[in-house]
MOPAC internal coordinates of N, CA, C and O (Angstrom, degrees):
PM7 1SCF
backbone

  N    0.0000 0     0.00 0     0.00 0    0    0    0
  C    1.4574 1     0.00 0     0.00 0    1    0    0
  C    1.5297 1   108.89 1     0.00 0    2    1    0
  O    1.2310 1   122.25 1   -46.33 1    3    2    1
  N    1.4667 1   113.30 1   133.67 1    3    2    1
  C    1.8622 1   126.33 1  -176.08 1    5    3    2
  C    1.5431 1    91.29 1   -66.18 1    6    5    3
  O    1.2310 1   137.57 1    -3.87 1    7    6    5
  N    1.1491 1    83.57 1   176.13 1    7    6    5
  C    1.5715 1   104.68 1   174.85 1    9    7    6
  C    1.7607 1   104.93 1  -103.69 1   10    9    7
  O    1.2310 1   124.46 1  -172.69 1   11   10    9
  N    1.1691 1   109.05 1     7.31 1   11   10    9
  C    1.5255 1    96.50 1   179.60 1   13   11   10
  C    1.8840 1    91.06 1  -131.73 1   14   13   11
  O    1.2310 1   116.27 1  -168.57 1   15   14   13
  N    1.1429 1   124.69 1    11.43 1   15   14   13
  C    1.8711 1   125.96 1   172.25 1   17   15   14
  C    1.2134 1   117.84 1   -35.57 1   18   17   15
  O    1.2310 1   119.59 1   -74.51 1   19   18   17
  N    1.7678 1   118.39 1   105.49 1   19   18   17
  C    1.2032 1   110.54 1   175.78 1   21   19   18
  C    1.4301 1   128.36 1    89.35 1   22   21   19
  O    1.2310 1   132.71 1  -173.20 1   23   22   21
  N    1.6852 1    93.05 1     6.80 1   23   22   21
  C    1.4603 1   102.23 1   177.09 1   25   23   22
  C    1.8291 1    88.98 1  -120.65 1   26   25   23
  O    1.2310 1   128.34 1   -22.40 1   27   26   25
  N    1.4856 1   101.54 1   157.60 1   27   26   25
  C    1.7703 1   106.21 1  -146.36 1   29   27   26
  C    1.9481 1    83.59 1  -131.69 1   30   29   27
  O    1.2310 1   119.48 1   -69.85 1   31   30   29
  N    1.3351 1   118.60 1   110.15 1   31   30   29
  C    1.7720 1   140.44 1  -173.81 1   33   31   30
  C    1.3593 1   118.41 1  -100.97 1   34   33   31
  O    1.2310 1   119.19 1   -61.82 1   35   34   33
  N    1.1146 1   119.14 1   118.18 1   35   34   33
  C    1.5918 1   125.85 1  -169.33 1   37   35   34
  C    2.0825 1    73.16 1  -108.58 1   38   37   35
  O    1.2310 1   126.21 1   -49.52 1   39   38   37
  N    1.5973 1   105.67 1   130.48 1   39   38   37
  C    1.3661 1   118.87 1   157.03 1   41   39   38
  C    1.5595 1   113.18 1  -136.79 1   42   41   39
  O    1.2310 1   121.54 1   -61.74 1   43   42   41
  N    1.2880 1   114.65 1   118.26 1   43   42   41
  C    1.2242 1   145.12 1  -147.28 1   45   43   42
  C    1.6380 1   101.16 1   -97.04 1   46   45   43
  O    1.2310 1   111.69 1   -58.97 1   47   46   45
  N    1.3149 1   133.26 1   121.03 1   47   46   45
  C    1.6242 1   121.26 1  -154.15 1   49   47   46
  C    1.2607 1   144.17 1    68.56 1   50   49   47
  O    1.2310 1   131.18 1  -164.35 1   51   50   49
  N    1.7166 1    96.03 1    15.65 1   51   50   49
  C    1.7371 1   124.79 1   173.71 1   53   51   50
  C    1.2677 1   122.53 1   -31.16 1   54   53   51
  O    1.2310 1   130.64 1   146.45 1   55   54   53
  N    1.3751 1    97.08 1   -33.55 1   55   54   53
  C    2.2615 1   101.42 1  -152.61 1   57   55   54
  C    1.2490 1    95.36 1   -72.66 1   58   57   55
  O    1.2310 1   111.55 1   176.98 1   59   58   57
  N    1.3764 1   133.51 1    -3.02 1   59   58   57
  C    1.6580 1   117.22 1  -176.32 1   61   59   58
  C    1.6106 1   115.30 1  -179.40 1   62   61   59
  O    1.2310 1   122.22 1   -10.59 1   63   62   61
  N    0.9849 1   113.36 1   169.41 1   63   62   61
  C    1.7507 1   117.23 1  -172.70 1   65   63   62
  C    1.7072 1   119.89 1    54.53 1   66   65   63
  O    1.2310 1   132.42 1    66.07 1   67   66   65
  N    1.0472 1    93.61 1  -113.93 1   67   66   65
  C    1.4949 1   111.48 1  -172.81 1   69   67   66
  C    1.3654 1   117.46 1   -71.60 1   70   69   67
  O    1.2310 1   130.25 1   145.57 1   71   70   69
  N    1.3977 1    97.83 1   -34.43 1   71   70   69
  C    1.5994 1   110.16 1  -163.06 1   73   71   70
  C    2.1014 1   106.84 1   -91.26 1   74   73   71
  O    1.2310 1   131.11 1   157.97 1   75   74   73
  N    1.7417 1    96.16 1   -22.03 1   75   74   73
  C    1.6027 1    90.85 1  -179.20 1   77   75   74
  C    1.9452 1   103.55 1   -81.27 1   78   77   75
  O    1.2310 1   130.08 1   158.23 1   79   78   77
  N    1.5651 1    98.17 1   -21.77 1   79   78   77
  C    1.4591 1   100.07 1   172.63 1   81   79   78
  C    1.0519 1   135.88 1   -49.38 1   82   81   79
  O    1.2310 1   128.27 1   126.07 1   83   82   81
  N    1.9547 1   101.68 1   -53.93 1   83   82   81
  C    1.1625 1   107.54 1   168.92 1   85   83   82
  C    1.0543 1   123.76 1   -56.01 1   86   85   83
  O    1.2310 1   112.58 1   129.88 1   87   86   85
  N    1.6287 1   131.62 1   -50.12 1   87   86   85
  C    1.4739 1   134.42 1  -171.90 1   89   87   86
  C    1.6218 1   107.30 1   -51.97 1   90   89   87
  O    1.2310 1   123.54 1   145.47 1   91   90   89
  N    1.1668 1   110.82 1   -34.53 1   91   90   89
  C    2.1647 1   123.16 1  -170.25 1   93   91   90
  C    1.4465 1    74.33 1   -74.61 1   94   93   91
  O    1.2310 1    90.17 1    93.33 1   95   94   93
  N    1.0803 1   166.99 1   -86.67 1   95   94   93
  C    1.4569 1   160.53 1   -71.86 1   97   95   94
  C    1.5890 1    95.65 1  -125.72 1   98   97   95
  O    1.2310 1   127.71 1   109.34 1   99   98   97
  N    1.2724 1   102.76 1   -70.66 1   99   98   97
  C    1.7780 1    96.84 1   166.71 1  101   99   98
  C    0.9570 1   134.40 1   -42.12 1  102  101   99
  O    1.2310 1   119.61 1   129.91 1  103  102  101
  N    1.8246 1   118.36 1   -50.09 1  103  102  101
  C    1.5023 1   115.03 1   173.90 1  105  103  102
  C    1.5775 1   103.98 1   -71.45 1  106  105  103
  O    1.2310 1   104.14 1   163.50 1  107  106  105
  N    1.2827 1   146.86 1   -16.50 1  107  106  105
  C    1.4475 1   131.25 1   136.55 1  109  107  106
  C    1.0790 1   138.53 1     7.58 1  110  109  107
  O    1.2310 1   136.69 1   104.15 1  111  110  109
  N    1.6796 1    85.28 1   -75.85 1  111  110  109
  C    1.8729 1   118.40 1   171.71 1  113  111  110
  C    1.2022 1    96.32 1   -56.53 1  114  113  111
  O    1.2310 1   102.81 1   126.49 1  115  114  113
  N    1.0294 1   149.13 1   -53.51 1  115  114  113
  C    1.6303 1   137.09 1  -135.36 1  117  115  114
  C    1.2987 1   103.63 1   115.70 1  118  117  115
  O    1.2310 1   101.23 1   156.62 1  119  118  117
  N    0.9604 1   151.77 1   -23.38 1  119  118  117
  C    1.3634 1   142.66 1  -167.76 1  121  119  118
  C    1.5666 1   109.15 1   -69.02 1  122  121  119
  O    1.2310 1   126.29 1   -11.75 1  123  122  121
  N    1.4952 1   105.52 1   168.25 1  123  122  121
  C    1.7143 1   125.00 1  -173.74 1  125  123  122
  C    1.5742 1    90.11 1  -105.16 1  126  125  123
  O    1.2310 1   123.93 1   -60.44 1  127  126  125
  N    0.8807 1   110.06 1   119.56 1  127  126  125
  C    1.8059 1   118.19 1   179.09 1  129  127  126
  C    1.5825 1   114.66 1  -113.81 1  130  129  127
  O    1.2310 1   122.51 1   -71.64 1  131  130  129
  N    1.6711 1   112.79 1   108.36 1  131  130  129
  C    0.8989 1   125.66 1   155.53 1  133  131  130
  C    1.4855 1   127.64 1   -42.29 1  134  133  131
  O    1.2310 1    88.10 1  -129.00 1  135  134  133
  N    1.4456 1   168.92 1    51.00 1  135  134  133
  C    1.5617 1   136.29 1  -147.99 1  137  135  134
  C    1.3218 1    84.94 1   -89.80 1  138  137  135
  O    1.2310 1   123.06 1   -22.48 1  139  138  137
  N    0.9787 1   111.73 1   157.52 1  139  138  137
  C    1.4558 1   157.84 1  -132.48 1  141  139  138
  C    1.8769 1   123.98 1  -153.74 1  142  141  139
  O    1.2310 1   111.17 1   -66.95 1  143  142  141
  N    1.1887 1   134.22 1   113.05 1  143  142  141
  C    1.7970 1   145.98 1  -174.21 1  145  143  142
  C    1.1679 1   132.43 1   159.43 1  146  145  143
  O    1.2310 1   122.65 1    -1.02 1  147  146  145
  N    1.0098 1   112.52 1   178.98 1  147  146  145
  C    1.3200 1   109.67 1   171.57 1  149  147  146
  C    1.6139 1   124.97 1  -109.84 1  150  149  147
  O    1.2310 1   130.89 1   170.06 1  151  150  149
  N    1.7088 1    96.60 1    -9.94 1  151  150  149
  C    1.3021 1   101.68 1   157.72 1  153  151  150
  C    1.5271 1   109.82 1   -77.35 1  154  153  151
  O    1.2310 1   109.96 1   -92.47 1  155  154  153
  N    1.6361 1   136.44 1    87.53 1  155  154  153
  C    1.5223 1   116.79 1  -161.03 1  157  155  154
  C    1.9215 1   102.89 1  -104.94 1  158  157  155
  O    1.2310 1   124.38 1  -157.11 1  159  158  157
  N    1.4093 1   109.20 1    22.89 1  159  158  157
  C    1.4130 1   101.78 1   166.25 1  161  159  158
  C    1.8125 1    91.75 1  -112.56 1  162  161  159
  O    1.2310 1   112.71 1  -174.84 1  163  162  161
  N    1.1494 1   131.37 1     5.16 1  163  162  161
  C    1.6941 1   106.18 1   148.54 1  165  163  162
  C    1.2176 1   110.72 1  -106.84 1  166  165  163
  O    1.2310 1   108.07 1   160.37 1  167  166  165
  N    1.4732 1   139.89 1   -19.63 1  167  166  165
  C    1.3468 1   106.25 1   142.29 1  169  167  166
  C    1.7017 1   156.83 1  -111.18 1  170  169  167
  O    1.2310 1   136.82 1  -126.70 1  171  170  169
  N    1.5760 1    85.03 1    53.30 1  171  170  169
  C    1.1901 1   116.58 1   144.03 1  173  171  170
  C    1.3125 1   144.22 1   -96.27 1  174  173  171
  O    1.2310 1   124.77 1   161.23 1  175  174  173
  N    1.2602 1   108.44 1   -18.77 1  175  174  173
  C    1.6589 1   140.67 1   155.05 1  177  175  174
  C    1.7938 1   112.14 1   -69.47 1  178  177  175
  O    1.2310 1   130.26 1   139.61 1  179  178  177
  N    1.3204 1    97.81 1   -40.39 1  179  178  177
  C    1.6709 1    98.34 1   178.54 1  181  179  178
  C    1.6252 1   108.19 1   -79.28 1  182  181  179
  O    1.2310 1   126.48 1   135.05 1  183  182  181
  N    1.3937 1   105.15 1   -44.95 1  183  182  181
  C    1.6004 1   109.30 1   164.17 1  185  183  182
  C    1.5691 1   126.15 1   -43.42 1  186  185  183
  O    1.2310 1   121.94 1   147.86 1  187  186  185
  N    0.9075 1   113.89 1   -32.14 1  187  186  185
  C    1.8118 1   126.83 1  -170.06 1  189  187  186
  C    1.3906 1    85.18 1   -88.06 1  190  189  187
  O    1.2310 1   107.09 1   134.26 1  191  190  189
  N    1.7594 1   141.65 1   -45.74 1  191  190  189
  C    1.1185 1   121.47 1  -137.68 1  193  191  190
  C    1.7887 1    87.97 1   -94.71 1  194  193  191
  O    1.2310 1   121.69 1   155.31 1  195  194  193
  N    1.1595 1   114.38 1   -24.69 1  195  194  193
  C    1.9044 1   111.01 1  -175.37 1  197  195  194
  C    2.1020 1    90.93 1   -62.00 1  198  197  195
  O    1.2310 1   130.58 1   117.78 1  199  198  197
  N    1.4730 1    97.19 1   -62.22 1  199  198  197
  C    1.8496 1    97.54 1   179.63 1  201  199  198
  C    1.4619 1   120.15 1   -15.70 1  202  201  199
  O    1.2310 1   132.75 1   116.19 1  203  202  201
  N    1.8095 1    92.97 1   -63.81 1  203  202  201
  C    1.2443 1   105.25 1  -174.49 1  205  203  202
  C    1.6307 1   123.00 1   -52.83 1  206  205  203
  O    1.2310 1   120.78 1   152.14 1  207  206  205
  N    1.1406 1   116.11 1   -27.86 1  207  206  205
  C    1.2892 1   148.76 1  -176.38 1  209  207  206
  C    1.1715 1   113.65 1   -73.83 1  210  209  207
  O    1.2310 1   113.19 1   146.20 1  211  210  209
  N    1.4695 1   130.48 1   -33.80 1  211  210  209
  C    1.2884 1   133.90 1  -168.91 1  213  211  210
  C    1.4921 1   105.66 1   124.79 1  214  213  211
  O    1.2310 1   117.37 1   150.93 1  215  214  213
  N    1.1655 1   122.62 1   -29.07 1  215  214  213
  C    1.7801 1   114.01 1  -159.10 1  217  215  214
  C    1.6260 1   102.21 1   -97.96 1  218  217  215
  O    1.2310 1   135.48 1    -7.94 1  219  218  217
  N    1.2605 1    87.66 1   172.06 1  219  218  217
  C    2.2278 1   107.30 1   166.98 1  221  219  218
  C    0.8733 1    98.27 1  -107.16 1  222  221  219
  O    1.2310 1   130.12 1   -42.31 1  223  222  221
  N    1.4745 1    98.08 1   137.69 1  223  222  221
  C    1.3471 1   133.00 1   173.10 1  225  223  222
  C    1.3529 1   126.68 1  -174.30 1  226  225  223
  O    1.2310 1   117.15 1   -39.45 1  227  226  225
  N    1.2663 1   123.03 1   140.55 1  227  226  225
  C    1.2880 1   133.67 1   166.62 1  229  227  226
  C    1.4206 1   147.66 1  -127.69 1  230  229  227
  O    1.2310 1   113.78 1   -58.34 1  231  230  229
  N    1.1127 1   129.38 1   121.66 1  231  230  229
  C    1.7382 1   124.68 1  -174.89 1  233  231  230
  C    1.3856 1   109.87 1   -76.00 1  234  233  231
  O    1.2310 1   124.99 1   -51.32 1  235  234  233
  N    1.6430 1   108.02 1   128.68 1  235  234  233
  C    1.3876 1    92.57 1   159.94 1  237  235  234
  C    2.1991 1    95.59 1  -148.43 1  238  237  235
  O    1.2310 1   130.90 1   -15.95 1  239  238  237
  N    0.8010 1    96.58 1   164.05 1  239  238  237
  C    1.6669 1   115.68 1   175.72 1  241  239  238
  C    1.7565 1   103.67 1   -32.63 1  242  241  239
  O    1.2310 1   101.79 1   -12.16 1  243  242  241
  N    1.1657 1   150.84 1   167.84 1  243  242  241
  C    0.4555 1   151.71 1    59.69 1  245  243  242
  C    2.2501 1   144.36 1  -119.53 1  246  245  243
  O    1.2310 1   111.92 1   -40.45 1  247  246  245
  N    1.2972 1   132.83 1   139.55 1  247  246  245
  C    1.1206 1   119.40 1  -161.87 1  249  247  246
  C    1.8950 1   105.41 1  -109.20 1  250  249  247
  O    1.2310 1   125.14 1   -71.53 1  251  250  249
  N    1.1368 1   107.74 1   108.47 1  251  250  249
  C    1.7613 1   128.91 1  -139.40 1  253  251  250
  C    2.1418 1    89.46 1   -71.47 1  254  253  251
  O    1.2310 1   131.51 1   157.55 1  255  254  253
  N    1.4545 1    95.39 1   -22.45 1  255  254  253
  C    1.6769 1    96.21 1   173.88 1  257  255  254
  C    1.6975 1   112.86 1   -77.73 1  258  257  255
  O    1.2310 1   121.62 1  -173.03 1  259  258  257
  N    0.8881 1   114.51 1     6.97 1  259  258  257
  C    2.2627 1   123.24 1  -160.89 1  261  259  258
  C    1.5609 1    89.15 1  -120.36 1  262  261  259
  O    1.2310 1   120.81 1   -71.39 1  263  262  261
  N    1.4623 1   116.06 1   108.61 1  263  262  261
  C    1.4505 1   105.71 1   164.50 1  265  263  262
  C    1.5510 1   114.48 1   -73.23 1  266  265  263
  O    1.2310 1   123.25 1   160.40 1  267  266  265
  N    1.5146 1   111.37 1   -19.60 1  267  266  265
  C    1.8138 1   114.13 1   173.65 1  269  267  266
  C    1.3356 1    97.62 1   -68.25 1  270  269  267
  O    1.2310 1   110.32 1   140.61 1  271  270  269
  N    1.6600 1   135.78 1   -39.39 1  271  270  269
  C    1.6614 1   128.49 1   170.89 1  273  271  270
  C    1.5859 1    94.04 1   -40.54 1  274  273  271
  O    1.2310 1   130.90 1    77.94 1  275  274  273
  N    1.2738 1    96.57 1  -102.06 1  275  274  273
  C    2.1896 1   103.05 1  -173.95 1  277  275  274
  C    1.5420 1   108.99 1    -8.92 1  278  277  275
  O    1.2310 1   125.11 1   120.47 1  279  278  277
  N    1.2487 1   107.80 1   -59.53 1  279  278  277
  C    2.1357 1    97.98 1  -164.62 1  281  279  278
  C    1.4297 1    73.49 1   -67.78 1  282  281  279
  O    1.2310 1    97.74 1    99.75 1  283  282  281
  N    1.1880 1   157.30 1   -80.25 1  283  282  281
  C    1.6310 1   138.15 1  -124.87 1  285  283  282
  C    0.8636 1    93.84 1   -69.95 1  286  285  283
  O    1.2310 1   106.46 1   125.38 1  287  286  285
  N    1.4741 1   142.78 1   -54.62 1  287  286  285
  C    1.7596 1   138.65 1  -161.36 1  289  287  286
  C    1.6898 1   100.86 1   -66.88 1  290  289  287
  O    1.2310 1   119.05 1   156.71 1  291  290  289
  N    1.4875 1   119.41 1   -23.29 1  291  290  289
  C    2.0554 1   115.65 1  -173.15 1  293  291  290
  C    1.3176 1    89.24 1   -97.44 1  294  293  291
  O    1.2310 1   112.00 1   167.82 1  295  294  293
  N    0.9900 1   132.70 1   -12.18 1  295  294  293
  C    2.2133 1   123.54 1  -163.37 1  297  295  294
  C    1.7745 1    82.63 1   -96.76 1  298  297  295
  O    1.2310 1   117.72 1   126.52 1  299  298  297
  N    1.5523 1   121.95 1   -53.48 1  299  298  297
  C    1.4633 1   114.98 1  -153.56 1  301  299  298
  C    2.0190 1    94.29 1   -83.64 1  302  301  299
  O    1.2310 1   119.43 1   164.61 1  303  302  301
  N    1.2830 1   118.70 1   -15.39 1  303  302  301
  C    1.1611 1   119.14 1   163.03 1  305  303  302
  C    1.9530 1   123.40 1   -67.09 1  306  305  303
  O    1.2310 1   131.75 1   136.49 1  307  306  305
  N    0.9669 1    94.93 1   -43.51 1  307  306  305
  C    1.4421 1    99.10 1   175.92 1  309  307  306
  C    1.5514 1   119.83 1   -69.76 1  310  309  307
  O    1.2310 1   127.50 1   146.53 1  311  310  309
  N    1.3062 1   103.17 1   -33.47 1  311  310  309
  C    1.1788 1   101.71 1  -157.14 1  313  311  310
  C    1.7277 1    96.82 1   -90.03 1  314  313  311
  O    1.2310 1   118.91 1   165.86 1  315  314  313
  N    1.4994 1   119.68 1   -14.14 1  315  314  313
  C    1.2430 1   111.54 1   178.54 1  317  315  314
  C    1.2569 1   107.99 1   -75.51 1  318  317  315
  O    1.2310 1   120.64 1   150.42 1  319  318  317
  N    1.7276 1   116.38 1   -29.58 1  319  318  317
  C    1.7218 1   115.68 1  -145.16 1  321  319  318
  C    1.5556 1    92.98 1  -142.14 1  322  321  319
  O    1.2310 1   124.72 1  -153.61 1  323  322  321
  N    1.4725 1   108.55 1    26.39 1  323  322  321
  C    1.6921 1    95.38 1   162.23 1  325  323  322
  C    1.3934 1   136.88 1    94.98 1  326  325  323
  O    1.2310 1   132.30 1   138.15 1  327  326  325
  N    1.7907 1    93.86 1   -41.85 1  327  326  325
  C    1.4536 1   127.30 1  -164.55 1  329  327  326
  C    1.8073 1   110.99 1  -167.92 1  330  329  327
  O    1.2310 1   129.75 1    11.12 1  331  330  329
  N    1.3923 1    98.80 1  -168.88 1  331  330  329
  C    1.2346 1   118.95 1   168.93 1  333  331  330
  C    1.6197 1   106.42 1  -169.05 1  334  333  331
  O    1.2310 1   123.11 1   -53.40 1  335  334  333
  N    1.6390 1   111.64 1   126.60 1  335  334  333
  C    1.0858 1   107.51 1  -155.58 1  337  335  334
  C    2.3306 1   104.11 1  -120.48 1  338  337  335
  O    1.2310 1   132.39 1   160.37 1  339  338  337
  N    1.1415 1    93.67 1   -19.63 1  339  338  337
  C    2.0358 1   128.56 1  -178.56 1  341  339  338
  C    1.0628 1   120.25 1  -149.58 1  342  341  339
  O    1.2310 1   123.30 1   -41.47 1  343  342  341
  N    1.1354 1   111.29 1   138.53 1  343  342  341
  C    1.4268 1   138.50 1   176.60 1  345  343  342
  C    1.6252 1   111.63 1  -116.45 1  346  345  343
  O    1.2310 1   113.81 1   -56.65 1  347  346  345
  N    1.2080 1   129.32 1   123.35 1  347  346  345
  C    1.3060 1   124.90 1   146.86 1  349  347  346
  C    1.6185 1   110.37 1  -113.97 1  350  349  347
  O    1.2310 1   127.34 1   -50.22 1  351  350  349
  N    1.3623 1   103.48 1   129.78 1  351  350  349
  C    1.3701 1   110.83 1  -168.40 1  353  351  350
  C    1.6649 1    89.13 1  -112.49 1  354  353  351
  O    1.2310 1   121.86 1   -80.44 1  355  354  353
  N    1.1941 1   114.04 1    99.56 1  355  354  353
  C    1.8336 1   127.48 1  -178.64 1  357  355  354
  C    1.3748 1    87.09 1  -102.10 1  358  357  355
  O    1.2310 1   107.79 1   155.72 1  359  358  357
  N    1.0747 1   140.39 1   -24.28 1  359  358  357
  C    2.0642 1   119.12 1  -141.67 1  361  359  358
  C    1.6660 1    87.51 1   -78.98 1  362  361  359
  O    1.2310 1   126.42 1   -30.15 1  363  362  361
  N    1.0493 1   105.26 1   149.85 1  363  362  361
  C    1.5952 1   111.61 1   157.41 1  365  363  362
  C    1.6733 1   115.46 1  -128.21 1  366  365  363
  O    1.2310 1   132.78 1   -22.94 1  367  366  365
  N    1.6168 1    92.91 1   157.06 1  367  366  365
  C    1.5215 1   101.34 1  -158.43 1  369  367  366
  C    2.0996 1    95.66 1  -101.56 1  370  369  367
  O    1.2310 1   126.12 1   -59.21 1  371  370  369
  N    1.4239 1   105.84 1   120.79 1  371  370  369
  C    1.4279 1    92.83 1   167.73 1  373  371  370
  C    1.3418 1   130.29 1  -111.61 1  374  373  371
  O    1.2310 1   116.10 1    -2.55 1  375  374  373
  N    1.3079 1   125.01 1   177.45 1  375  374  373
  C    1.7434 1   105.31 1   175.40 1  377  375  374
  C    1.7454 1    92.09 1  -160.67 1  378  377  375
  O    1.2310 1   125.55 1   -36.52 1  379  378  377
  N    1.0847 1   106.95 1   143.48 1  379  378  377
  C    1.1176 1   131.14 1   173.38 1  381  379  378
  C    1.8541 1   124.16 1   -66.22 1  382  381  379
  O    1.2310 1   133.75 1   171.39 1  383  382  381
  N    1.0824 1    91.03 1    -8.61 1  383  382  381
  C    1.7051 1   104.98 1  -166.12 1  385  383  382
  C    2.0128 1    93.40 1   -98.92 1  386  385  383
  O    1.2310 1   125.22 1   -59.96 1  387  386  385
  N    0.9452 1   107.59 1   120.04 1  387  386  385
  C    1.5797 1   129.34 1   162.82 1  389  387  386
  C    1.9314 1    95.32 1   -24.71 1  390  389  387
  O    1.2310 1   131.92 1   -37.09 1  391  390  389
  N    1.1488 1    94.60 1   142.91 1  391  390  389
  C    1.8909 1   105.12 1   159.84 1  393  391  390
  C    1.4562 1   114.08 1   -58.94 1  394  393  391
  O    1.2310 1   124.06 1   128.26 1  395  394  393
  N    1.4499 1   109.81 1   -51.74 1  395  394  393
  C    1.1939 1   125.86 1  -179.93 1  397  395  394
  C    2.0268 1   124.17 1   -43.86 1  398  397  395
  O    1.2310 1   134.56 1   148.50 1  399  398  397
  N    1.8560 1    89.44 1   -31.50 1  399  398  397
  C    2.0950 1    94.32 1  -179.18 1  401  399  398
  C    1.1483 1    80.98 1  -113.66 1  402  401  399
  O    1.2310 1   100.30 1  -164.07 1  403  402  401
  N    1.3955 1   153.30 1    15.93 1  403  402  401
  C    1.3477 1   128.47 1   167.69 1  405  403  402
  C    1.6681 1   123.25 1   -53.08 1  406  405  403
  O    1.2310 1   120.10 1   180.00 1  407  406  405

């Protein structure tokens, strides 16, 4: 038994780096792994590959700047897995525009 069994992870910036790691690493533990982007055909590709593996998991859309994204990504989370028990919020938001004209 993981150290995370039965606990259900929304990770926010799934489709790649750090954030598809974490999700492979959690469903490890035992956990039900949300991935999480807006790229949602890599993590849906990362999702299939935890499955394949043994774990749950699922890709779905989300865009971390849309507070209607968040409730859709926690309503379609719950309702698959019961609950929601962690959050890792990895995605980061960038912009091209200087700090300075922000």
């Amino acid at each position: 038994m993981g150290r995370l069994e039965n606990k259900v992870a929304i990770i926010s910036g799934a489709a790649k780096g750090q954030g598809a790691f974490e999700a492979a690493l959690f469903a490890k533990e035992g956990a039900k792994v949300v991935l999480a982007d807006i790229d949602i055909e890599s993590c849906e590709s990362n999702a299939r590959n935890i499955v394949e593996s043994g774990g749950e998991a699922v890709g779905i859309y989300l865009d971390v700047t849309s507070p209607t994204s968040w409730k859709d990504c926690i309503k379609t989370t719950i309702e698959k897995y019961q609950g929601l028990t962690a959050l890792v919020n990895n995605a980061g938001i960038y912009s091209r525009v200087p700090i300075e004209d922000a």
